[in-house]
C-alpha positions in Angstrom: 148.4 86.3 84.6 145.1 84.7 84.5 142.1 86.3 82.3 138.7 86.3 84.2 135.5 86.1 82.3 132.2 86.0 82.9 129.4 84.2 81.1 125.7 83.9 82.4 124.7 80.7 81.1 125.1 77.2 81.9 128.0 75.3 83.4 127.6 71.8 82.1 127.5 73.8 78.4 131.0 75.0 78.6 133.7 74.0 76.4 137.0 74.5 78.9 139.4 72.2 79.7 137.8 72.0 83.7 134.2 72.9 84.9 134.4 73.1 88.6 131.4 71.2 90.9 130.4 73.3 93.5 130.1 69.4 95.3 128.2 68.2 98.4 130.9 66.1 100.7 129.4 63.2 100.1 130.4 63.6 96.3 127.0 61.6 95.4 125.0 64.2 93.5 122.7 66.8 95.2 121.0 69.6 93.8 121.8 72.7 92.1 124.9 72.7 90.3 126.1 69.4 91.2 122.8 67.7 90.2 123.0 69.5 87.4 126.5 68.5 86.4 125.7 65.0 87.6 122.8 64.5 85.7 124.4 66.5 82.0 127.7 64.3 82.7 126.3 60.8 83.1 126.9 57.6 85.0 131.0 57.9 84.9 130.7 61.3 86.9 129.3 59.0 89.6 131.1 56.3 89.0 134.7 58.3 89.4 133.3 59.9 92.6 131.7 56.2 94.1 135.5 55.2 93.4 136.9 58.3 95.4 134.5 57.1 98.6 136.2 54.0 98.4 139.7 54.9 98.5 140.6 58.2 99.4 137.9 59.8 100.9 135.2 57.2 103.1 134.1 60.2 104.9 133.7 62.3 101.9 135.5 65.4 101.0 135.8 68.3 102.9 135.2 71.6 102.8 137.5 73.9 101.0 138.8 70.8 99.4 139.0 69.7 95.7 139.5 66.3 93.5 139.1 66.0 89.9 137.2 63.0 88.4 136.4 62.3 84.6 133.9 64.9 83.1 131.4 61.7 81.8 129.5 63.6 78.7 130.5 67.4 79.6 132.2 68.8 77.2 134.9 69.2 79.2 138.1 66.8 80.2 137.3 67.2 83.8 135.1 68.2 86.4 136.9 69.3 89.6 134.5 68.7 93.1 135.1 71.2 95.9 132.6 71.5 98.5 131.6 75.2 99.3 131.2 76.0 103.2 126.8 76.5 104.4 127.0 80.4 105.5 125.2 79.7 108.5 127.5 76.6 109.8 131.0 78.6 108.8 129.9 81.5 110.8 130.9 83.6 107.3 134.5 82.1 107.5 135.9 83.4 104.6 139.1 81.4 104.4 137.1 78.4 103.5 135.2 79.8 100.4 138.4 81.3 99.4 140.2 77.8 99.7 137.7 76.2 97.2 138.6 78.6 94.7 142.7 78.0 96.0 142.6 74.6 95.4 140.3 74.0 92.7 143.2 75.9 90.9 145.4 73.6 92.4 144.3 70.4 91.2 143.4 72.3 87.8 147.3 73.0 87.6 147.9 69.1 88.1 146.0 68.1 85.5 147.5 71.0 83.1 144.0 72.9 82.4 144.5 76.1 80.7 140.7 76.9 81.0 138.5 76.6 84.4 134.9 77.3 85.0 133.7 77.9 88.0 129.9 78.5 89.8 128.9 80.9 92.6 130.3 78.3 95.0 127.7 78.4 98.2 125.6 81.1 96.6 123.2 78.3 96.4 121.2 76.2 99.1 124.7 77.5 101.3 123.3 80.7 101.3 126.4 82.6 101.1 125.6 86.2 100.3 125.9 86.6 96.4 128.0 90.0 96.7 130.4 88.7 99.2 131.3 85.1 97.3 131.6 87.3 94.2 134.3 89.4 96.0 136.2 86.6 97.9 136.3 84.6 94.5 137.2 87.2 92.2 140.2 88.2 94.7 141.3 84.3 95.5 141.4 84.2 91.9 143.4 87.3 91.4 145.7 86.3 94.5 146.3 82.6 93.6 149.5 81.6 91.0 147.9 79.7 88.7 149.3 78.5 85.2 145.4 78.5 84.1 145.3 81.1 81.5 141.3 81.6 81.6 139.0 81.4 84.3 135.1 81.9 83.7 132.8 82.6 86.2 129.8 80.8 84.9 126.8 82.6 86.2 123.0 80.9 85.9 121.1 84.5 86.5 121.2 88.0 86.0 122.0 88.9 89.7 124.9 85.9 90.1 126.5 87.9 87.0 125.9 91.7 88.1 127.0 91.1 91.6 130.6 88.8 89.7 131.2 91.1 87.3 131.0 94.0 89.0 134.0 93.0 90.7 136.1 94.1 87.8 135.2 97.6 87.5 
């Protein structure tokens, strides 16, 4: 069974095996986390993901989905894209928040990562409501066979890690 942590901090500071991009489709860069993991990662991040656009995904990626690339200068081995549904767009579709957490698992189980960390997927500029994405990605997690032993919830401020962690009490 997998062990959920939380952690307020930083996601392009953690040392896990996978740090999860809560990605735009286009899987160029934006703002928020995926700037951030852009800009701390460096060029390769960018280059992997330019590569991506050429093959597999011309259209970009979409939502609920998830590819790995290269992790550049994280200190990680990998950074895993998924792109988080906008509230407003999704109508509150739960199924497609829940199937970035699904099959960012998935691909971490590919690539044999023992230790994921994830964002607030669409908490952001997405505007999910922080309480609800806290509760559908604490249960996906939960719900979803995994051979990932840890996965950390990496939360930037004090209200992203109240509203995560009080899902396990």
């Amino acid at each position: 069974m997998v062990t959920i942590t939380f952690v307020r901090g930083n996601i392009t500071q953690q040392h896990v095996d996978a740090v999860v991009n809560a990605a735009n489709s286009s899987l160029l860069g934006g703002g928020g986390v995926d700037g951030a993991i852009h800009r701390a990662g460096g060029p390769a991040i960018l280059n992997a993901c330019r590569d991506l656009r050429a093959s597999h995904y011309g259209k970009g990626l979409p939502t609920g989905k998830a590819v790995a690339t290269t992790a550049g200068d994280l200190p990680a081995d990998w950074v895993i894209h998924t792109v988080g549904p906008v509230f407003q767009v999704s109508g509150g579709d739960e199924s497609l928040l829940a199937s970035c957490y699904r099959e960012s698992l998935r691909v971490a189980d590919e690539l044999g990562a023992k230790t994921v960390a994830f964002p607030a997927i669409s908490t952001g500029v997405y505007r999910w409501p922080m309480e609800d994405a806290a509760r559908i990605a604490v249960d996906t997690v939960r719900q979803t066979e995994t051979a990932v032993e840890e996965v950390r919830f990496v939360l930037f401020d004090e209200r992203a890690y109240e509203a995560f962690a009080s899902q396990m009490r």
